[in-house]
C-alpha positions in Angstrom: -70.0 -29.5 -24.8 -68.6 -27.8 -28.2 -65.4 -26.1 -28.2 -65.7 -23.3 -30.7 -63.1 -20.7 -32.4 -64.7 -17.7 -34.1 -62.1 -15.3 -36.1 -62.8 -12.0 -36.2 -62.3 -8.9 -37.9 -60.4 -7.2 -35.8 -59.5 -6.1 -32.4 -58.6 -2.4 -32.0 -57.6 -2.2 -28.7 -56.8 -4.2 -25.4 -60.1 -2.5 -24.1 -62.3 -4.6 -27.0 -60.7 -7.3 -26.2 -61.9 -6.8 -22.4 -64.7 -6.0 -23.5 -65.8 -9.3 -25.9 -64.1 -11.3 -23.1 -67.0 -9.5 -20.7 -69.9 -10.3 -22.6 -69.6 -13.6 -23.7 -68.6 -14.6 -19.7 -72.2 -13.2 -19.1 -73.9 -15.8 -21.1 -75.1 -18.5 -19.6 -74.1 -21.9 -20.9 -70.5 -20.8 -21.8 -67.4 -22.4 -19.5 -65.7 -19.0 -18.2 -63.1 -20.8 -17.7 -62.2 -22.0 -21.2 -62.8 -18.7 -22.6 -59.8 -17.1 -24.3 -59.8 -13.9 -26.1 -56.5 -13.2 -28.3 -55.1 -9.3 -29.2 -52.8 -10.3 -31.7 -54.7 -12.7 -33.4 -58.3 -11.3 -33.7 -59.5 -14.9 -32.1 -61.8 -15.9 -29.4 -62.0 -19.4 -28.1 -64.8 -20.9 -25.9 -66.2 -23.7 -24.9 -69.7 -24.1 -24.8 -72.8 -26.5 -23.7 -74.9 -26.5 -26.7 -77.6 -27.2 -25.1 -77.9 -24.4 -23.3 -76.3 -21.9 -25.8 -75.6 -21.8 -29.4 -73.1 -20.7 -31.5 -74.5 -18.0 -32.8 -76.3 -16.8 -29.5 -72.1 -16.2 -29.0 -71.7 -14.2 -32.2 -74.3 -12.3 -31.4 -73.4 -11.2 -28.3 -70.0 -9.9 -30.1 -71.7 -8.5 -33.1 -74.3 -6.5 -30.5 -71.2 -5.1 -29.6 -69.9 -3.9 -32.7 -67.2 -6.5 -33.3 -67.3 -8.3 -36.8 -67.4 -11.7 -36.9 -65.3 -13.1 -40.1 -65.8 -17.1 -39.2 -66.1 -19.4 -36.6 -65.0 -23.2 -36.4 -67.0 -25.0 -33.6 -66.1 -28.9 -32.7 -67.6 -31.7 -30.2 -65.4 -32.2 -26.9 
């Protein structure tokens, strides 16, 4: 498992961030449970079996969606 925390952009709205938080639940290999999607600080944090997904499989899913992704830090649970 990797626990990753990719900065972004921005987040507009409370929608986006509903909406971010949506997508990347949908992929498989991410814990849904671990997933965290911050407002006020542009921030999503997920863990992740990267085996099964990988970082940027995650950042695409965002960017698909029209969110920028600025950077993401990803570390070994």
């Amino acid at each position: 498992m990797q626990k990753a925390t990719i900065q972004l952009e921005t987040l507009a709205c409370p929608s986006c961030m509903q909406k971010i938080e949506g997508a990347v639940k949908a992929l498989d290999g991410v814990d849904k449970d671990s997933l965290s999607v911050s407002f006020n600080s542009s921030k999503v944090k997920v863990n992740f079996d990267d085996e099964k997904i990988s970082i940027k499989d995650i950042e695409n899913a965002i960017d698909r969606l029209g969110y920028e992704v600025k950077k993401s830090q990803v570390k070994a649970l």
